[in-house]
C-alpha positions in Angstrom: 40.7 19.9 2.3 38.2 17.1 0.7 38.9 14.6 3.5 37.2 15.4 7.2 39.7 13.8 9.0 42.4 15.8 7.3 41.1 18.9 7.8 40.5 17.8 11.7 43.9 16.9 12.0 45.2 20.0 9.9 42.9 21.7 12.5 45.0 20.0 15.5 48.1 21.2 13.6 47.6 24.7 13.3 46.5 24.5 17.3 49.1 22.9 18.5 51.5 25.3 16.6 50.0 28.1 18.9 52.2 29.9 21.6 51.0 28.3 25.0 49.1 31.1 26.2 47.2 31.7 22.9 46.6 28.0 23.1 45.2 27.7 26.3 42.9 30.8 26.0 41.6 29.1 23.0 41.0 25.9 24.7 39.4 28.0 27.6 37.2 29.9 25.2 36.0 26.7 23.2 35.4 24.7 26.0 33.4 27.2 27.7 31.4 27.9 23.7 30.9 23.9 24.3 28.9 24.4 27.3 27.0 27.0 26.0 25.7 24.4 23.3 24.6 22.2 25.2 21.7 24.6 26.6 21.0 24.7 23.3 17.4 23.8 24.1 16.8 27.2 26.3 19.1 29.5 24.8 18.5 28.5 21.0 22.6 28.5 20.6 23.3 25.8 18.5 26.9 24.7 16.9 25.9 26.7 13.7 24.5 29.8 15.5 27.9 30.2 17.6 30.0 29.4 14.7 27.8 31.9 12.4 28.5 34.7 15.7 31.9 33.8 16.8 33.7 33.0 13.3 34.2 36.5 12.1 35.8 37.7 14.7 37.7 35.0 15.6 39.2 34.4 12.5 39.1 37.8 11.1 41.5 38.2 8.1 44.7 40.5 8.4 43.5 42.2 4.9 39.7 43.2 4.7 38.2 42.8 1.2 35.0 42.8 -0.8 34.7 38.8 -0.4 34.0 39.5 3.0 30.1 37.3 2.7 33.3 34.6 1.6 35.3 34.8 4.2 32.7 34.7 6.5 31.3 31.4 5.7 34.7 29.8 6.1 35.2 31.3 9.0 31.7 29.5 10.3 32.6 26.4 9.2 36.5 26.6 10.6 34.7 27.2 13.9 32.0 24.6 13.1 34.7 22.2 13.1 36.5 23.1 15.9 33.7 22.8 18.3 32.2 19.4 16.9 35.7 18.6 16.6 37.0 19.7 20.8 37.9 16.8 22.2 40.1 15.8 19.4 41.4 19.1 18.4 42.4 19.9 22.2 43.7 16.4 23.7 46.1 16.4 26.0 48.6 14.9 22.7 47.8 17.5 21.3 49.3 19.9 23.7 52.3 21.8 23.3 55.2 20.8 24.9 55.7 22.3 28.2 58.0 21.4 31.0 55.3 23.8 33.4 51.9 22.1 32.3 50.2 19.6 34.7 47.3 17.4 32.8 
């Protein structure tokens, strides 16, 4: 998508359409990437670094191919996003419904 805040909220989209517990452990997992970053100064770990080490294999795709240099710089920049992006990508609106969660 052209437009940043479309692909943020596409972004919020696709999370929110995640079963509950894949959606939490992704919130878990990018909030704790988050604090990583910022002890970026000691452990050189910057948003570009952790998106360049964690986007393969978090968005590996189901089919391997020869574009895989391709897919891998998407896959940065999905992740890229998602951690600039936390706080809006992971609000509490944009939670999925459940009658059991406690904010």
């Amino acid at each position: 998508l052209p437009d940043h805040s479309q692909r943020v909220s596409y972004m919020k989209d696709l999370v929110r359409s995640l079963p509950l517990p894949n959606y939490d452990t992704m919130k878990l997992l990018f909030k704790h990437l988050r604090r990583v970053i910022e002890h970026k100064e000691s452990n050189r770990m910057s948003v570009q670094s952790v998106a360049i080490v964690f986007g393969p294999t978090l968005l590996r795709p189901q089919i391997e191919s020869a574009n895989m240099t391709v897919h891998m710089v998407f896959q940065s920049q999905i992740v890229e996003l998602m951690l600039n992006k936390f706080k809006d990508i992971f609000s509490i609106e944009g939670a999925p419904p459940s009658p059991s969660r406690t904010f």
